[in-house]
Backbone bond lengths (Angstrom), bond angles and torsions (degrees), N, CA, C in turn:
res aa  C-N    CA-C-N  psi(-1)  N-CA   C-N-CA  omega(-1)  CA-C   N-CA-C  phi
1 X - - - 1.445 - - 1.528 108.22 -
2 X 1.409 114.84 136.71 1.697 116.32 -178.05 1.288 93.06 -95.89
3 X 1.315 95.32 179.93 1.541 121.98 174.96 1.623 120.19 -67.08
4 X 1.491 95.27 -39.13 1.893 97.91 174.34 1.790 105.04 -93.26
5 X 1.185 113.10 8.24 1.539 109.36 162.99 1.551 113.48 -70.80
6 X 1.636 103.27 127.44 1.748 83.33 -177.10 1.970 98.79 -93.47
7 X 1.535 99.04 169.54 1.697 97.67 178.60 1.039 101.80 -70.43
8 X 1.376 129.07 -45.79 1.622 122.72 -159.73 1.404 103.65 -135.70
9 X 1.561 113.87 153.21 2.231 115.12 -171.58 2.111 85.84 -133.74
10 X 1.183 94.28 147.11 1.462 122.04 166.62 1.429 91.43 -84.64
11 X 1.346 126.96 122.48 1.232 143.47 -156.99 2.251 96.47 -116.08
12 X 1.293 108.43 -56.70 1.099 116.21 167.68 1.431 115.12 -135.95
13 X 2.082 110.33 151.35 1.674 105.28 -173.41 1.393 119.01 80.77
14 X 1.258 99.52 134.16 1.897 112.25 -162.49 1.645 101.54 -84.64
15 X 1.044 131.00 57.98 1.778 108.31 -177.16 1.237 149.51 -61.42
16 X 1.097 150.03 116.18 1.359 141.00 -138.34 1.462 108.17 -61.03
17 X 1.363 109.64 172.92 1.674 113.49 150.33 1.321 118.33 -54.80
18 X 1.430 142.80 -39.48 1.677 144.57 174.18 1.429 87.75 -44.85
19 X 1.629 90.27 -85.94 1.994 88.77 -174.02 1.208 144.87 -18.99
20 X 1.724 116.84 -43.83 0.902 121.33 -150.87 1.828 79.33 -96.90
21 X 1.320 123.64 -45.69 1.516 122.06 -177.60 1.794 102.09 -43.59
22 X 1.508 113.74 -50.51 1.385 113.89 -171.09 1.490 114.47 -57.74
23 X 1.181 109.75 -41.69 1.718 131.49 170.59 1.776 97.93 -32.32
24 X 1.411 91.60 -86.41 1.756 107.82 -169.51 1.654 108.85 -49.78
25 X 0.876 128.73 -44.14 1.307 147.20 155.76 1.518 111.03 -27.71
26 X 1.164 110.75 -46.24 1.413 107.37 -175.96 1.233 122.26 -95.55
27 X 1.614 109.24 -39.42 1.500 124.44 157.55 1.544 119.36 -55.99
28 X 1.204 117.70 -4.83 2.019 115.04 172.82 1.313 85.16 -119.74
29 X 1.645 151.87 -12.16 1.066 120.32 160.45 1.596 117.15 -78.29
30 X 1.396 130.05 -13.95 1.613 115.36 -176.73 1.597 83.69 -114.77
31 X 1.136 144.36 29.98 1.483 117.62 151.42 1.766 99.35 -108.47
32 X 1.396 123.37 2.35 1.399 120.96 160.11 1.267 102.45 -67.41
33 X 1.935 114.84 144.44 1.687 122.90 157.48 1.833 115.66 -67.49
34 X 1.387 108.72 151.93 1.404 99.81 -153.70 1.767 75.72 -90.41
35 X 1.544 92.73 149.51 1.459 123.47 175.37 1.500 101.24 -67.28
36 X 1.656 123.51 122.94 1.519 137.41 159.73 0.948 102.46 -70.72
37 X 1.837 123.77 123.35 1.195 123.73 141.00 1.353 144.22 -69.07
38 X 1.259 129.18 121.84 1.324 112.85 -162.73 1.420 126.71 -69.75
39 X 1.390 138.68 163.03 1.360 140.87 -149.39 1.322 105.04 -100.57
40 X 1.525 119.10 104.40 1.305 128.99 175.90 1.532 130.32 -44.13
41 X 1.355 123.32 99.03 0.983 130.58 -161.15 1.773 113.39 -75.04
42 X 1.534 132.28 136.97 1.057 123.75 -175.69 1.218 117.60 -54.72
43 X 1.250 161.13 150.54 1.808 168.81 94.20 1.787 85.68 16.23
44 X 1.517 85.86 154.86 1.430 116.98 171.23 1.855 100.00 -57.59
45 X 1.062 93.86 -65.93 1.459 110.08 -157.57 1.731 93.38 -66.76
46 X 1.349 140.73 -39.29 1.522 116.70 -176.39 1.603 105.96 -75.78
47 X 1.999 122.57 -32.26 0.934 97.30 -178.08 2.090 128.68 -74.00
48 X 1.423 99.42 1.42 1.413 101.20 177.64 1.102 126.05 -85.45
49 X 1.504 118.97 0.31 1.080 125.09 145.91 1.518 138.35 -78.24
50 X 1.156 125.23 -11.23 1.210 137.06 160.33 1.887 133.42 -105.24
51 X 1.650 83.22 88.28 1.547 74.98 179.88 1.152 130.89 -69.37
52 X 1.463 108.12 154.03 1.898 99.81 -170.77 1.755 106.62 -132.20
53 X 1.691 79.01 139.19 1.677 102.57 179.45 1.211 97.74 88.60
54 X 1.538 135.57 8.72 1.909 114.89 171.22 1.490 84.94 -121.55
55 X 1.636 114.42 132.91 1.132 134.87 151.13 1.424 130.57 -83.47
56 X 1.709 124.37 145.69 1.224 98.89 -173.09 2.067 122.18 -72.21
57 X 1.435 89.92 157.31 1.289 96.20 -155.47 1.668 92.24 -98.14
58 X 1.584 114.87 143.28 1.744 102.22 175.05 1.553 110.17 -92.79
59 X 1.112 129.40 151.13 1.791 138.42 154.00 1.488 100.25 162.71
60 X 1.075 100.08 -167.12 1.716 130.07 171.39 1.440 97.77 -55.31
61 X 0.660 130.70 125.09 2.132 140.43 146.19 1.743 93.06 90.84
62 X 1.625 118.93 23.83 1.012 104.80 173.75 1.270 123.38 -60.55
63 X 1.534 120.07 -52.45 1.434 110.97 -167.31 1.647 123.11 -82.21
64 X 1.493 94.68 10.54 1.568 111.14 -179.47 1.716 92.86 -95.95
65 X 1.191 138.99 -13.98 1.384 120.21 -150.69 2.054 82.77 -127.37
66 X 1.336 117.54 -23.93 1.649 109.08 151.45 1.155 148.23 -74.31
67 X 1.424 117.64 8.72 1.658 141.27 129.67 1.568 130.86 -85.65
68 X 1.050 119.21 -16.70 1.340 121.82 -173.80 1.799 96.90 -91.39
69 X 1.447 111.03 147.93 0.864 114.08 177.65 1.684 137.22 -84.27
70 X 1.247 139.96 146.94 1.460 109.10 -161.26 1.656 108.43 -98.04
C-alpha cells in the first residue's frame, strides 16, 4: 500500500464532512486494544474480616480460639 492509497473509498452516495469524520472515528476506535480494567482490590476493613488460610477448628473453646489471633 502507498502513501496516496487511501484505506477506505465511498463506493456509493456523497457523504458529508460529519460523516466521513464519524466514519474514521469509529474505525481508530475498534482497531484500538480494549483497555483492562484493573481488579478491585478489597478495603482494609472487608479484608479484616476474613481470615485466611485458618479453618474452623472443632473442640471445646473452638469458636473462641477462631477469632483470637495467634
Amino acid at each position: 500500500m502507498s502513501a496516496e492509497e487511501p484505506l477506505f473509498q465511498v463506493v456509493r452516495g456523497v457523504p458529508t464532512a460529519e460523516e466521513l469524520a464519524a466514519l474514521v472515528g469509529a474505525v481508530v476506535a475498534r482497531s484500538r486494544p480494549a483497555a483492562v480494567a484493573a481488579p478491585i482490590a478489597a478495603s482494609a476493613w472487608a479484608r479484616s474480616g476474613r481470615p485466611v488460610g485458618r479453618g474452623a477448628t472443632a473442640g471445646p473453646g473452638a469458636w473462641r480460639a477462631y477469632s483470637l489471633p495467634r
